[in-house]
C-alpha positions in Angstrom: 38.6 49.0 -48.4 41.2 47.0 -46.8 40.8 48.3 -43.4 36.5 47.5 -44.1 37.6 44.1 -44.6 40.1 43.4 -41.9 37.3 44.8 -39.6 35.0 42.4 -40.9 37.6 39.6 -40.3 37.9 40.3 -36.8 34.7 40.7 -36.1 33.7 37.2 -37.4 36.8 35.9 -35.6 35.1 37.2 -32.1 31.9 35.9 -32.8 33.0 33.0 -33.3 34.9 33.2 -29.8 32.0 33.8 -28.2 29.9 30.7 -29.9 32.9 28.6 -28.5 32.5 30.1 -25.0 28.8 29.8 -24.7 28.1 27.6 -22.2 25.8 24.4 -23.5 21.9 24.6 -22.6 20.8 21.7 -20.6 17.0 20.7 -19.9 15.6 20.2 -16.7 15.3 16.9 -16.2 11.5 15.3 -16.1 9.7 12.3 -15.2 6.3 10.6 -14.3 4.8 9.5 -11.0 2.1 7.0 -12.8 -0.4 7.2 -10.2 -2.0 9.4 -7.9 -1.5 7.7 -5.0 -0.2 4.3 -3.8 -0.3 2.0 -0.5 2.1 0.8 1.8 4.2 -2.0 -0.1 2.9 -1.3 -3.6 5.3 -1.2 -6.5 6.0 2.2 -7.2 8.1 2.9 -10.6 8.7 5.6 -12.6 8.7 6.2 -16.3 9.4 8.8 -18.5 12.8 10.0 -17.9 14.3 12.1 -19.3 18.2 11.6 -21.0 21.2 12.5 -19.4 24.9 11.6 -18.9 24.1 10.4 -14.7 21.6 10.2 -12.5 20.9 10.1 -9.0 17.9 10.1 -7.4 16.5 10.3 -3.9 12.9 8.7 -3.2 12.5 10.4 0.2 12.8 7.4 2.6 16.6 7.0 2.8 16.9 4.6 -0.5 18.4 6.1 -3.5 19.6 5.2 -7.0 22.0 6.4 -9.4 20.1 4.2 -12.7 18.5 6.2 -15.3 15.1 3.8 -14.6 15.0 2.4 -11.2 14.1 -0.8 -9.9 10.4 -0.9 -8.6 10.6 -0.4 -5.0 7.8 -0.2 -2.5 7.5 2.7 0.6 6.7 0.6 4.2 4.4 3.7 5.6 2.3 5.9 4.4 2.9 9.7 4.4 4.1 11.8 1.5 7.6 11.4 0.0 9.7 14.2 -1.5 11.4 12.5 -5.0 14.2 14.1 -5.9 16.6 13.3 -9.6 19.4 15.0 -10.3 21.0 14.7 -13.6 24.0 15.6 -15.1 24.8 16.8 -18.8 28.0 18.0 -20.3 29.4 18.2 -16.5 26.3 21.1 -15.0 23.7 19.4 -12.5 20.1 20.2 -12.2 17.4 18.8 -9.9 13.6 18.2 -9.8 11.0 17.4 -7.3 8.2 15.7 -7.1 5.8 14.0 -4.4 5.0 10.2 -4.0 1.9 9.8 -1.5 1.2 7.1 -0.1 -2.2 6.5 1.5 -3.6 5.2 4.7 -6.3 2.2 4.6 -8.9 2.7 6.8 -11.5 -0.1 8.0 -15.1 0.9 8.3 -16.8 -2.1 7.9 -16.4 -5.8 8.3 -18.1 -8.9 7.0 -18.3 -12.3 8.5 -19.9 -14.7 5.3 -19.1 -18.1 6.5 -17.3 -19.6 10.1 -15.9 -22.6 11.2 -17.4 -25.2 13.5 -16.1 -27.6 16.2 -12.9 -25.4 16.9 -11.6 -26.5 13.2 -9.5 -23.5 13.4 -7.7 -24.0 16.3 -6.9 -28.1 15.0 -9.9 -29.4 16.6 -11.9 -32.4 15.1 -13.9 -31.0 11.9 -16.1 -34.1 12.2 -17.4 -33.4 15.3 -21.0 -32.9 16.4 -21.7 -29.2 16.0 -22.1 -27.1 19.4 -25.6 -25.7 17.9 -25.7 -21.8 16.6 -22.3 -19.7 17.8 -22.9 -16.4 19.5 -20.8 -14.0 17.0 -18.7 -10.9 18.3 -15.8 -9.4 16.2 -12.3 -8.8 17.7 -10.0 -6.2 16.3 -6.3 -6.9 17.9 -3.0 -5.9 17.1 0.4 -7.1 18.3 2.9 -5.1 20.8 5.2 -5.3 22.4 5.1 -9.0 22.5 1.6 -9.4 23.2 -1.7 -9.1 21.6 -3.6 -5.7 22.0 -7.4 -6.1 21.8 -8.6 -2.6 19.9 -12.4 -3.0 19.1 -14.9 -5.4 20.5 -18.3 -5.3 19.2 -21.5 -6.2 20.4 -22.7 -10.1 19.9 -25.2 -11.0 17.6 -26.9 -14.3 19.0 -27.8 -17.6 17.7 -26.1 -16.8 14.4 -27.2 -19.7 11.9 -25.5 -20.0 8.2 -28.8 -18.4 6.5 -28.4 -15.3 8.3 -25.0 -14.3 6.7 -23.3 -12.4 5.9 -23.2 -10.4 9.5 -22.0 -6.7 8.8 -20.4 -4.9 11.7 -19.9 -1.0 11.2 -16.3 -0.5 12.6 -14.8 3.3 13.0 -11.4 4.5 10.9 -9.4 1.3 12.1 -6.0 1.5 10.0 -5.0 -1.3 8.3 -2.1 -2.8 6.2 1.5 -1.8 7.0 5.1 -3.5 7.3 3.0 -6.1 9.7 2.3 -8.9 7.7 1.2 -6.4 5.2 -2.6 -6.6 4.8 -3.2 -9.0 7.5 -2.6 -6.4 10.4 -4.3 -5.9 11.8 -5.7 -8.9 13.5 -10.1 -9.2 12.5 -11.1 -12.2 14.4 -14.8 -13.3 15.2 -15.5 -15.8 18.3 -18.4 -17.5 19.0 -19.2 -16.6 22.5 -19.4 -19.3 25.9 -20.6 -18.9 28.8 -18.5 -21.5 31.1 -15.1 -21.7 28.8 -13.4 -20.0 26.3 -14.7 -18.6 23.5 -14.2 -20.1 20.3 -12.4 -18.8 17.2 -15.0 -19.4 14.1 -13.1 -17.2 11.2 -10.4 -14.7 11.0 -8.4 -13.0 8.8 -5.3 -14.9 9.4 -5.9 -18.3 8.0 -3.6 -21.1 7.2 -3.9 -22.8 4.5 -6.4 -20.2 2.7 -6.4 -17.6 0.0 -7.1 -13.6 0.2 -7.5 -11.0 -2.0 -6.9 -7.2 -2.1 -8.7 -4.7 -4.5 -8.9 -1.0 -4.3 -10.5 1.4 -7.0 -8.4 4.4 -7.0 -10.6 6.7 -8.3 -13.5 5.9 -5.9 -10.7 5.8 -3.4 -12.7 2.2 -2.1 -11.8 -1.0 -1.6 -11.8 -4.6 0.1 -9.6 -7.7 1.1 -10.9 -10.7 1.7 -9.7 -14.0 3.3 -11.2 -17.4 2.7 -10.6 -20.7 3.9 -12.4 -23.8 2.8 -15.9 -22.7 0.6 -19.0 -20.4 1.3 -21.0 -23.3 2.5 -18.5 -24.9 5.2 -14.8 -21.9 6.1 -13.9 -19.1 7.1 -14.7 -16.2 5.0 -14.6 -12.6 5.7 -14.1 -9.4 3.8 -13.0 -6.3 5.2 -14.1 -3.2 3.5 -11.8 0.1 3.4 -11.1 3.7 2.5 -8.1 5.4 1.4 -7.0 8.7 2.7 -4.1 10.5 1.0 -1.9 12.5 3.4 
């Protein structure tokens, strides 16, 4: 009987060793990427994290943070991002990975609903005598290497008078947004069209002193920004229409 017991003894006496010795479960760690996709310079922050003792995370663009809930931060470029947190429990590490993308804007179609008269956008007198109908053509330009880069021209629509708008012109997959001036980039200018000088700026996309607006539906993966200076009746007013494709 007293060897059954001493038995016994030991044997709870390594159990309980081996409950000491165990090493301590820790969970992966989780969190959630809120939307499908962004654009260039949106906020992106994450939520749902999980609890640990540290952090550090990687976002996949060279930035990183070691904060349990990082700041919102934005991604310059589209492309997909590999997101990568590491946590650390009771001194063991373990990692998870996820994928930001970040989709490109592309241009297919541009309105022109209102323009400018007597050269008002480039500080000419707004009280002037008007010049009669402009000839409209749309100019798509970017900026390089320290000069303007003229991308799309389209054809001119002539004698344009203010109860034919809004002019459409059908334009094919031209990126926009990026680190550029953001949304403004790149460059959607209409001219009225002379013969014997320059042609004249009547509305672009660019305008001081105006007001724009951005909206994209990201389930129909559509959108449209807008610029507007002065009112529909007498400014410079376009809207730029656009698709987003994820990478």
């Amino acid at each position: 009987m007293r060897k059954q017991l001493l038995a016994a003894v030991a044997a709870l006496a390594l159990l309980a060793s081996c409950k000491k010795d165990d090493p301590v479960v820790v969970p992966t760690p989780e969190f959630t990427i809120p939307e499908e996709f962004y654009t260039a310079w949106e906020g992106v922050a994450f939520t749902d994290v999980s609890q640990a003792d540290a952090y550090k995370w990687d976002f996949g663009n060279g930035e990183t943070s070691t904060s349990r809930i990082p700041d919102m931060f934005t991604y310059k470029k589209p492309g997909s991002y590999t997101v990568k947190l590491t946590t650390y429990t009771n001194g063991q590490a373990k990692t998870i990975i996820k994928v930001v993308k970040v989709a490109q804007l592309y241009a297919y179609e541009v309105e022109l609903r209102s323009y400018l008269e007597n050269y008002a956008l480039e500080g000419g007198d707004i009280s002037a005598p008007s010049e009669g109908n402009p000839d409209v053509y749309l100019q798509v330009a970017t900026y390089e290497n320290n000069a303007e880069q003229v991308i799309y021209t389209s054809d001119t629509q002539y004698n344009v008078s203010r109860d034919q708008l809004p002019l459409t012109f059908a334009v094919d997959r031209i990126p926009v947004g990026g680190e550029f001036r953001h949304y403004n980039y790149p460059f959607f200018s209409f001219y009225d069209q002379k013969e014997n000088k320059a042609d004249r700026l009547i509305a672009h996309n660019y305008v001081g002193g105006g007001s724009s607006r951005f909206h994209l539906d990201k389930e129909t993966k559509e959108g449209h920004f807008a610029y507007q200076r002065g009112t529909d009746d007498w400014g410079s007013h376009l809207v730029v229409k656009f698709r987003a494709e994820l990478p």
